[in-house]
N, C-alpha and C positions, 0 to 999 in steps of 0.2 A: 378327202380323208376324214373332214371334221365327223360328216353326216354318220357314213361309219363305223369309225372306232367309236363315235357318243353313241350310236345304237348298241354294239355290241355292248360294251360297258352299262350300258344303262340296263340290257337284258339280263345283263349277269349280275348285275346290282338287284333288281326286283325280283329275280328267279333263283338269285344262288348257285347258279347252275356254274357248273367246269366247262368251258370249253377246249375241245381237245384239238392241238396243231401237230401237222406231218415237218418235222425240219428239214430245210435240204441243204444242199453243198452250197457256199458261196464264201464262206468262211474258213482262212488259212492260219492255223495255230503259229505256222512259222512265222507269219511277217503282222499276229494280233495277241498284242500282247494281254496278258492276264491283267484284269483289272478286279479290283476288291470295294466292297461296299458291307453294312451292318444289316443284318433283320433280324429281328427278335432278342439282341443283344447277343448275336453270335456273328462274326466275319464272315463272309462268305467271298466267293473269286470263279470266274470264267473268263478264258480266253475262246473260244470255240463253244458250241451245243453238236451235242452228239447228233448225228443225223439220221432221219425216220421218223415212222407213223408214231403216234403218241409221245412222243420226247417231248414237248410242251402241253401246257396247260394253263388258262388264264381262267382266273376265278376273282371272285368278288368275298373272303371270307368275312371281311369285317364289316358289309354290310353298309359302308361309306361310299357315297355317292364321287367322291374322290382320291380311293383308293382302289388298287385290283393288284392281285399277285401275279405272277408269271412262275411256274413250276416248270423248271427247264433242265434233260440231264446234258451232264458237262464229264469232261472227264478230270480230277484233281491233279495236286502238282505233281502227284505220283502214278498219274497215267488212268488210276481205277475211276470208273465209272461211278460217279454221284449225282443225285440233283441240288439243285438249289433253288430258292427262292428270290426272286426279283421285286422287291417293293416297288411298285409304279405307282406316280401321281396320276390323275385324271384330270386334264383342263380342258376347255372348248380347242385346242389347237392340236393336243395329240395325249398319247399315253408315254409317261417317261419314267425315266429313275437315274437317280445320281451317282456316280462312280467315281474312283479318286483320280486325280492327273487329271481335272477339270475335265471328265470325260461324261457326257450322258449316253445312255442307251434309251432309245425310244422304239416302238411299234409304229411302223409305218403305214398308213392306206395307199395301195398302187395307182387307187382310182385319182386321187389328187395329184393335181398340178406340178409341183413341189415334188411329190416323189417319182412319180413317173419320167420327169425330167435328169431327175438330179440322180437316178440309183437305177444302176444295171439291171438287177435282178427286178425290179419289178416288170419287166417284159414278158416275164414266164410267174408272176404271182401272185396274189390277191394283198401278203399283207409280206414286208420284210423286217427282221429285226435290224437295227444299227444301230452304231455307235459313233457319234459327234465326238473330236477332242476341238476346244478352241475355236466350236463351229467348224468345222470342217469335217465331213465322211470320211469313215475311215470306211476304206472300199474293203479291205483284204475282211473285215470283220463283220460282215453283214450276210447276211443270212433268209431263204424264204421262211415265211410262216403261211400254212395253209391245213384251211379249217379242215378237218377230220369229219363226215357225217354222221348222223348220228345214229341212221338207217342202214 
């Protein structure tokens, strides 16, 4: 997973570039609850990502070697269709971002040890979104992510 998500990140840090993910089904609104975090001094909150081509997007805009956004649409508390923004750190072990109810959401590599064991969905997927509360997978809230070509 390290090798990876530090490639990807590091390309989108030196290139600027958006990469674009297809989201799929793994993620059930009814039993994942909406979790809330800040970016840019505004709240933001996802329980589910809308599923399909282009509904994510991971980009590097500020140009920090450990920082990268995630551009994900979601649906609000009132059912409509928005996106939101995911501050993610960058460390040698993964890409993450902090949620309240001691929850993190991180980007998964399927190709690692670690994921491929420990999460369903990476059987059928290159990268998955989750969500940790207390260390522990929340299964019902995880999700594939897969790269979109560019071709």
């Amino acid at each position: 997973m390290k090798s990876i998500i530090l490639a990807v990140a590091l390309i989108a840090i030196v290139s600027a570039q958006t990469y674009n993910f297809t989201v799929s089904q793994g993620c059930n609104p009814k039993y994942c609850q909406r979790n809330f975090w800040t970016f840019n001094n505004t709240q933001a909150s996802m329980d589910c990502p809308v599923v399909g081509e282009g509904k994510a997007y991971l980009s590097n805009p500020t140009m920090s070697p450990s920082e990268m956004t995630l551009q994900i649409a979601t649906l609000n508390k009132l059912g409509k269709p928005q996106n939101v923004f995911v501050p993610l750190k960058v460390n040698f072990v993964n890409i993450e971002a902090e949620f309240d109810h001691n929850t993190t959401f991180s980007i998964q590599n399927c190709q690692e040890a670690w994921a491929s064991q420990n999460i369903p969905l990476c059987k059928n997927h290159t990268f998955v979104g989750i969500r940790k509360q207390n260390n522990t997978v929340l299964g019902n809230c995880t999700f594939g992510l897969d790269a979109v070509s560019p071709f």
